[in-house]
C-alpha positions as CSV (number, residue, x, y, z in Angstrom):
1,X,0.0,0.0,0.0
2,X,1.3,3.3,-1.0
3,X,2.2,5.7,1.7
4,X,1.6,9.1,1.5
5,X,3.5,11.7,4.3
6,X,1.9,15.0,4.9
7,X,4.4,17.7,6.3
8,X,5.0,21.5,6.7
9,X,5.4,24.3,9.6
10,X,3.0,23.9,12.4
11,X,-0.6,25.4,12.1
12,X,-0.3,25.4,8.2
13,X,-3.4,23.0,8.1
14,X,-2.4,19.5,7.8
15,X,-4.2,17.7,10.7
16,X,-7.4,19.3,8.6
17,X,-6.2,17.6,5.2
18,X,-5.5,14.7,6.9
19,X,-9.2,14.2,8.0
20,X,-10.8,16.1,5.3
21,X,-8.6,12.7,2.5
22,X,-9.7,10.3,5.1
23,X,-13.2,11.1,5.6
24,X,-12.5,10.6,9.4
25,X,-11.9,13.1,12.5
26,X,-9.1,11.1,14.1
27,X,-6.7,13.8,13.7
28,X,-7.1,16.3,16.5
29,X,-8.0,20.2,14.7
30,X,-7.1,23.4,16.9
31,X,-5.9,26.5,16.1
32,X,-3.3,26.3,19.1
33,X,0.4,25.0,16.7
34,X,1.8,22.0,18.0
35,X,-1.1,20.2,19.4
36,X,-0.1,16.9,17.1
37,X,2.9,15.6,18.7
38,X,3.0,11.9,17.0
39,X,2.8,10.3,13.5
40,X,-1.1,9.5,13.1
41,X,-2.0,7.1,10.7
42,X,-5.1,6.5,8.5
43,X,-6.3,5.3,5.1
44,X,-7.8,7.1,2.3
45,X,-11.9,6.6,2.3
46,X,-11.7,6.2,-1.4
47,X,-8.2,4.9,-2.5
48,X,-6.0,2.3,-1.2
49,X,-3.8,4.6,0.3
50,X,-2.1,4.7,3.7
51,X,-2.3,8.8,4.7
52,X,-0.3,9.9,7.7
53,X,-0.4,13.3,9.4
54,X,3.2,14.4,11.5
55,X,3.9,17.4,13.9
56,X,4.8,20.2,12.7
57,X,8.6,20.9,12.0
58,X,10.4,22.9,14.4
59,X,14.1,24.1,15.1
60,X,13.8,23.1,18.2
61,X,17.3,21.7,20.7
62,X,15.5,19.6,22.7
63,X,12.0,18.4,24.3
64,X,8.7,17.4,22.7
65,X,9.3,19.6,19.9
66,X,12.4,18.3,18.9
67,X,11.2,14.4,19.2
68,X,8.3,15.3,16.8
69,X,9.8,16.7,14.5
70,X,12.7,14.0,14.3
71,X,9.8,11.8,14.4
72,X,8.0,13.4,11.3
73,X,11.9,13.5,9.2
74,X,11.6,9.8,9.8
75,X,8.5,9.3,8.4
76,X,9.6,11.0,5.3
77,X,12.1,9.3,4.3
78,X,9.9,6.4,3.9
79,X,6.9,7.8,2.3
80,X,6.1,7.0,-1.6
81,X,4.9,10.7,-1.3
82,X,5.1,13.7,0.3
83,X,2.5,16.2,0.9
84,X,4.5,19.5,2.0
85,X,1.8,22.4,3.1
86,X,2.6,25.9,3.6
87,X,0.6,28.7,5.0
88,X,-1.1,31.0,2.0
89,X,-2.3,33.3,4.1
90,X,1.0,34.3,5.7
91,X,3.1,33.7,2.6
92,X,6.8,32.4,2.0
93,X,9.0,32.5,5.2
94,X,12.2,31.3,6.0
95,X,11.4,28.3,8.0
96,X,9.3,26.8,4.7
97,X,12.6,27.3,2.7
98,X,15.0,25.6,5.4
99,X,12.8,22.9,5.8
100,X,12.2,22.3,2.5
101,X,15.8,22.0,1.5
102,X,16.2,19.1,4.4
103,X,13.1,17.6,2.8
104,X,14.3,17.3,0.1
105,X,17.7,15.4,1.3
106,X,15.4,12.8,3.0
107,X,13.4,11.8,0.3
108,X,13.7,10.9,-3.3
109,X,9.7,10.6,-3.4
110,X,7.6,13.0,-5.5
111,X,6.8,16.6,-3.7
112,X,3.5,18.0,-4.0
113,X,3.5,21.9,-2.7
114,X,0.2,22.8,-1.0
115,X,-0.8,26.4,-0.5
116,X,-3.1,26.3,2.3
117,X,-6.0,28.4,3.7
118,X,-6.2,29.6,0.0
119,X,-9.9,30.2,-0.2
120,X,-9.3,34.1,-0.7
121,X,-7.2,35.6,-3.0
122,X,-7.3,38.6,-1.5
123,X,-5.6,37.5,1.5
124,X,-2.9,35.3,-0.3
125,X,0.7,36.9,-0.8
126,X,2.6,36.3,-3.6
127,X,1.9,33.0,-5.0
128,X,4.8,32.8,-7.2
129,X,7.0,32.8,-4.6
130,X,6.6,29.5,-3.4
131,X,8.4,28.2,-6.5
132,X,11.8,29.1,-4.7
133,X,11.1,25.9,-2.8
134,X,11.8,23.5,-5.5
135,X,8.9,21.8,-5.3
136,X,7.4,22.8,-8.9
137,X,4.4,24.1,-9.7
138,X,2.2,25.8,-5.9
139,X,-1.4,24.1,-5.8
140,X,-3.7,26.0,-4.1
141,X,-6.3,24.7,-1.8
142,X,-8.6,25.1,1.5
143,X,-8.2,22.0,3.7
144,X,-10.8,23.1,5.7
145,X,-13.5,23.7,2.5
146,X,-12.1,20.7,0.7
147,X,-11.0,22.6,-2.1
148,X,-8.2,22.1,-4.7
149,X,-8.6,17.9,-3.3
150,X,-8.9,17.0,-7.2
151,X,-4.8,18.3,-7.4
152,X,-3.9,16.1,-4.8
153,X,-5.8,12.8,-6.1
154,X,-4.1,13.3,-9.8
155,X,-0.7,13.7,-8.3
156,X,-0.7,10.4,-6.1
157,X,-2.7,8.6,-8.6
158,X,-0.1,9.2,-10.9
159,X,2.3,8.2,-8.5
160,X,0.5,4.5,-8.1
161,X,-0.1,4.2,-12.1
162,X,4.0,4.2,-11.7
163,X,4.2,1.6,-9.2
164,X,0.8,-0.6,-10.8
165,X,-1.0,0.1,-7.8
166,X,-4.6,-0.3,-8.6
167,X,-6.5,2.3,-7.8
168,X,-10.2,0.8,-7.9
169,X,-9.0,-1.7,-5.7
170,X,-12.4,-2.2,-2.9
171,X,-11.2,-0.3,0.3
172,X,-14.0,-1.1,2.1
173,X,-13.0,-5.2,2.6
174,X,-13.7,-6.1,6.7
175,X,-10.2,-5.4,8.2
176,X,-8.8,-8.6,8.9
177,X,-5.8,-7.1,11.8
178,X,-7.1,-7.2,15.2
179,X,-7.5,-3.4,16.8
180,X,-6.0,-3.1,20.4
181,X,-6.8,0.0,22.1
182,X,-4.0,0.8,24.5
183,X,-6.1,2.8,27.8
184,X,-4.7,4.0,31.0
185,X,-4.6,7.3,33.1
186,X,-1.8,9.7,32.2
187,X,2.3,8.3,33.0
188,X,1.3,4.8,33.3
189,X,3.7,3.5,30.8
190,X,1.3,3.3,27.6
191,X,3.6,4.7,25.2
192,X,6.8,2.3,26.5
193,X,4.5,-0.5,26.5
194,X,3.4,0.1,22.3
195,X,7.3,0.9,21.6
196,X,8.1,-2.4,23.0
197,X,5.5,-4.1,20.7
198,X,7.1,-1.8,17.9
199,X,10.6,-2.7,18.7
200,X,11.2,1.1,17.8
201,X,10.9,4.5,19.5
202,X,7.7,5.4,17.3
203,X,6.0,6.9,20.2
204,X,7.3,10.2,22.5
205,X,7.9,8.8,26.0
206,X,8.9,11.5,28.9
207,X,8.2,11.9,32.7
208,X,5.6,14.1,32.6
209,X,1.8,13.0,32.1
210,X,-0.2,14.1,28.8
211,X,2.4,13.6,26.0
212,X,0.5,11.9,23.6
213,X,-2.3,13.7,22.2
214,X,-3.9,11.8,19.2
215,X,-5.2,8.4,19.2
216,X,-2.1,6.9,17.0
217,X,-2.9,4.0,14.8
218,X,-0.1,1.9,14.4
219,X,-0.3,-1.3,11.7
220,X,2.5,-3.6,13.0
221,X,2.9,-7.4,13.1
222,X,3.4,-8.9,16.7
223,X,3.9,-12.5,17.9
224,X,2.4,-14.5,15.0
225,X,-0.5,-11.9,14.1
226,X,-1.3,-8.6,12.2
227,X,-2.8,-6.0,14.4
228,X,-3.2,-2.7,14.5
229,X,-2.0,-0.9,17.7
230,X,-4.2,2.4,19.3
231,X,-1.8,4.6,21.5
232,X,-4.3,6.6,23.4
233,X,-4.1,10.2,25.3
234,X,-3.9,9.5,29.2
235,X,-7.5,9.9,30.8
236,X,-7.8,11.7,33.9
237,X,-10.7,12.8,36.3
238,X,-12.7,15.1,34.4
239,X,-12.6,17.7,37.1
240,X,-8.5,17.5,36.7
241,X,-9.7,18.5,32.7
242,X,-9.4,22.5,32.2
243,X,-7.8,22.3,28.6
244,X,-10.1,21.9,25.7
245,X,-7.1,20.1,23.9
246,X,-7.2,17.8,26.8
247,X,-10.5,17.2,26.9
248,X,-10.8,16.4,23.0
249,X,-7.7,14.1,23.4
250,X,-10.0,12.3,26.3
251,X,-13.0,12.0,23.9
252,X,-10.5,10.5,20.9
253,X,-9.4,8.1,23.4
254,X,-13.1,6.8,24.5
255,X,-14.0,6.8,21.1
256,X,-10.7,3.9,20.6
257,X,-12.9,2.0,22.7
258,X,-15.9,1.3,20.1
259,X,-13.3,0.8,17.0
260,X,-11.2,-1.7,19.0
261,X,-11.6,-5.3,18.9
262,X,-9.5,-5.7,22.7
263,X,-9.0,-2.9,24.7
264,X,-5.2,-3.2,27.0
265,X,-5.6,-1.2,29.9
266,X,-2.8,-0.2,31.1
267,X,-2.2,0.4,35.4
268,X,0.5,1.2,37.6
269,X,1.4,-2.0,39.4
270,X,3.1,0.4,42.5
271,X,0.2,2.0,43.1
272,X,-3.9,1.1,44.0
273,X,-6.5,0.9,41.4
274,X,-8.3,4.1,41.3
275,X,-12.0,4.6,40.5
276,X,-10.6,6.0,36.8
277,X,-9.1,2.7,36.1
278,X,-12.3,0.9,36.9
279,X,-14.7,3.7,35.2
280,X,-12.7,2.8,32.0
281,X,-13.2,-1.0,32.4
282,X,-17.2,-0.2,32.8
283,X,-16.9,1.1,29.7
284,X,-15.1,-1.5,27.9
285,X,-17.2,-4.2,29.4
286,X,-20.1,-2.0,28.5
287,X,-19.0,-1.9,25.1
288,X,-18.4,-5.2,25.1
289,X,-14.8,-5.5,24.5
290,X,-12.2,-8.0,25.3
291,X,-10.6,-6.0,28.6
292,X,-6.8,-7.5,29.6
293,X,-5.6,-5.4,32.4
294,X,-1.8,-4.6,32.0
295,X,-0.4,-4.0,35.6
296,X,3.0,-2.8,34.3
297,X,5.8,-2.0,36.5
298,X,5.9,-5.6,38.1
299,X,9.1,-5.4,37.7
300,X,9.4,-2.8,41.0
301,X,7.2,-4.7,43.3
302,X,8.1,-6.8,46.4
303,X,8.3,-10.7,45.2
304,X,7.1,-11.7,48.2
305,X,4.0,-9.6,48.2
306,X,3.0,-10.4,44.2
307,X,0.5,-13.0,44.4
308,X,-1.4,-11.2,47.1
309,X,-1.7,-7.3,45.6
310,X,-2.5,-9.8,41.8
311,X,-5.4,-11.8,44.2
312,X,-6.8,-8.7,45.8
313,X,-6.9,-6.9,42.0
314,X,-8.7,-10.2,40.5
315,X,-11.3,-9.8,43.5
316,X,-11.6,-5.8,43.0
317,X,-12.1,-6.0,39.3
318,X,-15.0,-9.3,40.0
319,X,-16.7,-7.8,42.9
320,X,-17.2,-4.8,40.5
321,X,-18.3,-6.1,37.3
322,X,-21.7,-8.5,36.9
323,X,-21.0,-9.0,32.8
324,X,-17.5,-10.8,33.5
325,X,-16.4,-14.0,35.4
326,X,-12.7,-13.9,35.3
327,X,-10.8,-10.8,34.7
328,X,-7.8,-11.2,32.8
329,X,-5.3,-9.0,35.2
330,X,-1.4,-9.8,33.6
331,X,1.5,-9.3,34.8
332,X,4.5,-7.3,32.8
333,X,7.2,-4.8,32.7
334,X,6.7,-2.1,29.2
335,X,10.8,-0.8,30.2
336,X,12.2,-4.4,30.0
337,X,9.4,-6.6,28.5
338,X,9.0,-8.7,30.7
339,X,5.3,-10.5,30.3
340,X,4.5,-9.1,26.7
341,X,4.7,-11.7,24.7
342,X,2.5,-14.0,27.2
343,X,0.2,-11.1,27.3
344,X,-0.9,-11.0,23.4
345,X,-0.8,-14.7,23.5
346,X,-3.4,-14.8,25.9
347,X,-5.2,-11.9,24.3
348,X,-5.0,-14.0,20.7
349,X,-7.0,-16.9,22.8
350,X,-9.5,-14.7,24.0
351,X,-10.2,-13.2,20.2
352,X,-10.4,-16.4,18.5
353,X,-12.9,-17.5,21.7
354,X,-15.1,-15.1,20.7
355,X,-14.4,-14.7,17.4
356,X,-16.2,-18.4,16.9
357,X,-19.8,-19.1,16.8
358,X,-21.4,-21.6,19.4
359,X,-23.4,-24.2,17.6
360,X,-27.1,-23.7,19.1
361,X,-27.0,-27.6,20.0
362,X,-24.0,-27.4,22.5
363,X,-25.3,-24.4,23.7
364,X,-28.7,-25.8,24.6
365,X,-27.2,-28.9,26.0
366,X,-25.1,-27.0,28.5
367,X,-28.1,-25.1,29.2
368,X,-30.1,-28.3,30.1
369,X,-27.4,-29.7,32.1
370,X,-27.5,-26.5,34.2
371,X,-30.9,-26.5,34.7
372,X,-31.2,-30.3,35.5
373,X,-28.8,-29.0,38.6
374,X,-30.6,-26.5,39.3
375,X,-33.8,-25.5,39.3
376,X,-35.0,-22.0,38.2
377,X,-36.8,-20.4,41.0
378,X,-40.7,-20.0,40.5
379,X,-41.9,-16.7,40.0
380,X,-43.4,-14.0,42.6
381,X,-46.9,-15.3,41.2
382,X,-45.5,-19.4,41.8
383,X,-44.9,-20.3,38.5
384,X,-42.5,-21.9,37.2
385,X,-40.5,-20.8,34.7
386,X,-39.2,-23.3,32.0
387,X,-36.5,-22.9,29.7
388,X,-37.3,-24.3,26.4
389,X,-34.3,-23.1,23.9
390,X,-31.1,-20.6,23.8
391,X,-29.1,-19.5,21.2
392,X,-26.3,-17.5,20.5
393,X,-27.7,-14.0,19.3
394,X,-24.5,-11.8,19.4
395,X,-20.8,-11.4,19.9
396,X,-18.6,-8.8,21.6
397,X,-20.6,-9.0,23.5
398,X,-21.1,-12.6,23.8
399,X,-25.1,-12.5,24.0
400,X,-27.4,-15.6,24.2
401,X,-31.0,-15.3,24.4
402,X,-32.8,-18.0,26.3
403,X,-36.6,-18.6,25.4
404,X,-38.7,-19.3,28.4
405,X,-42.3,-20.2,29.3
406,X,-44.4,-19.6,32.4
407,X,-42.4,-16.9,34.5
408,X,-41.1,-13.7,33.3
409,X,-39.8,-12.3,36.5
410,X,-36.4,-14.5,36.3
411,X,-34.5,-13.3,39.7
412,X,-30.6,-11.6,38.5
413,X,-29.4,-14.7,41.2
414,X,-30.2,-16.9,38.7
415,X,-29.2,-15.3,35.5
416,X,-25.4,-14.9,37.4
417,X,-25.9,-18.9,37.3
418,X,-26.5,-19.7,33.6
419,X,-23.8,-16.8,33.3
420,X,-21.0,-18.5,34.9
421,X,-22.0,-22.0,34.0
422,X,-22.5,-20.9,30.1
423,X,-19.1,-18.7,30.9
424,X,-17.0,-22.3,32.2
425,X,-18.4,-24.4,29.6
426,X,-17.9,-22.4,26.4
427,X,-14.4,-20.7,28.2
428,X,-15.6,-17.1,28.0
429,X,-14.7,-16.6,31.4
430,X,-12.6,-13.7,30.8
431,X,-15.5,-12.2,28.3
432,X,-18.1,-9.7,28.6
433,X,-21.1,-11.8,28.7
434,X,-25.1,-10.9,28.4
435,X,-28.1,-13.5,29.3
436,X,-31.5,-11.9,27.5
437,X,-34.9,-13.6,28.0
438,X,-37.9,-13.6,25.3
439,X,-40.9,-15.4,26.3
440,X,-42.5,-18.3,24.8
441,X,-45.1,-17.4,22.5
442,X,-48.3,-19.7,24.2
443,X,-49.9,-21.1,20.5
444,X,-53.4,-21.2,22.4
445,X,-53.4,-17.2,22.4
């Protein structure tokens, strides 16, 4: 798949290109430069095209700044193409000329000039001055009105005539890479933990809490399978929230939940499980997501106190959840690496679990055996209730619906029964799991 870089200054527009080619909003838009700090990655809506947006170059000696932008250089020099914007409305500067030049020494890839925020000519400088970039000819375009887009489609399809890439090619195939959202509250270690699945420094990683800012999709290939990797902003109380760049950074990072297939939340093994933590599980459960709970840092707790802080988690994360039997709580160390690999092989089991249909005839054989050992309850009225048939109805969440006759008042004691019975037989212990009830349609009515 081709892979096309957009670049330039900061606040030149490209976060609103990137969104406006992908049909998406996964790129965080703000008028504040510098609010996209990693490489986000996305795919055309129309063309088989990978797109990615970078942070805008800076001559920056050190910090976030200068990562970024060394990050963005990278990602250059291994683009097919480059999209390089500059600001229309403020006109030719220096910086577009030095950076231009370096661009130019990291890439032997075609160059496509963008004059932004060029809805107005009355507000555009000298348009012929761009040409002292040795880029060719300027296009002009509004990212934000989605005009001059036809310029851009030419140029790359051009580009993938020259390399047979076929352009009609169905972009809208099911995704067959599994889509791990990577959760946690601020510093916890999420952007060490998806650099050690990368095996490079692809994401920013400092002391200080609220780094990453986008939700960064990352294709990679780990441990035997193709998944794509979610690097999430850090999600904190929302009374801790005074920054609207925060707070849509928190909104992109809920929103990772519903595209995910398993969501890893990340926790600090040194210190207690806050109500955060657990608010985010309710939401994956909710979803009906697989959840593995990463405590990371293991590596700086007390062997002798490990298996009862990993006993008293297990009972915290039970206790507070009705839709799951078994959490899966692991183990690991993002800095060393210690319990990865076991992790994503345990998450691999869970997806293909619930990734396979029940055949209705096992599942209404384990229901029978459940209900030979135990009765259901009869009703407030003293009827009783009698299951006739269940079925598999859904997955993530794993639903079955269970057909009954007589009562319709089936006590929640009882449904936590066929739960965990269903849950041990079918191993979907570690799954979100929902028991619905239709009643028996009486053919005397």
């Amino acid at each position: 798949m081709m892979k096309v870089i957009i670049t330039g200054r900061p606040n030149t527009g490209k976060s609103t290109l990137f969104n406006a080619l992908t049909g998406s909003r996964d790129a965080i838009v703000h008028d504040r430069p510098g609010v996209t700090r990693d490489v986000v990655g996305g795919r055309f809506h129309d063309r088989p095209y990978e797109l990615f947006d970078t942070a805008g170059l800076e001559n920056a000696k050190n910090g976030i700044a200068l990562d970024s932008t060394n990050m963005a250089l990278n990602a250059i020099a291994t683009a097919d193409a480059v999209l390089f914007m500059v600001d229309g409305r403020v006109g030719l500067t220096a910086a577009d000329i030095s950076w231009a030049k370096l661009i130019h020494r990291k890439t032997k890839s075609p160059i496509l000039l963008l004059v932004n925020k060029s809805e107005s000519a009355k507000r555009l400088g000298d348009v012929n001055e761009f040409y002292k970039l040795g880029c060719g000819a300027p296009h002009m375009i509004s990212a934000e009105h989605k005009r001059g887009i036809d310029d851009i489609y030419e140029f790359l399809d051009k580009i993938a005539a020259d390399k047979n890439i076929n352009i009609d090619a169905d972009v809208t195939d099911l995704d067959p890479r599994i889509k791990i959202a990577v959760l946690g509250q601020p510093n916890v270690g999420k952007s060490t933990f998806v650099n050690r699945v990368l095996g490079e420094r692809r994401q920013i990683v400092m002391d200080a809490p609220g780094i990453t800012r986008d939700t960064v999709k990352i294709p990679t290939h780990f441990y035997g399978r193709d998944i794509v990797l979610m690097d999430t902003a850090g999600l904190r109380r929302k009374s801790g929230v005074t920054d609207d760049v925060e707070t849509l950074s928190a909104l992109k990072a809920l929103d990772a939940i519903e595209k995910s297939d398993v969501v890893i939340l990340v926790v600090d093994a040194t210190k207690n499980i806050e109500n955060q933590a657990l608010g985010i599980a309710a939401r994956v459960y909710d979803a009906g997501k697989i959840l593995c709970v990463a405590l990371n840092k293991w590596d700086l707790i007390e062997p002798e106190i490990r298996d009862e802080k990993l006993l008293k988690l297990k009972h915290q994360f039970s206790n507070s959840f009705h839709q799951i039997i078994k959490p899966l709580i692991l183990a690991m160390s993002a800095e060393r690496g210690t319990g990865v690999q076991n992790m994503f092989k345990r998450i691999y089991e869970q997806y293909d679990i619930a990734s396979a249909p029940v055949p209705t005839s096992l599942l209404n054989r384990i229901v029978e055996k459940l209900v030979e050992q135990r009765q259901p309850p009869m009703s407030r009225l003293k009827r009783a209730m009698k299951i006739k048939f269940a079925r598999q109805v859904g997955r993530y969440p794993m639903r079955v619906r269970i057909n009954v006759g007589g009562a319709s008042d089936i006590p929640e004691s009882y449904t936590r029964y066929l739960r965990r019975g269903i849950a041990t037989a079918l191993h979907w212990e570690h799954l979100p799991i929902v028991i619905e009830y239709e009643k028996a349609e009486n053919p005397f009515d």
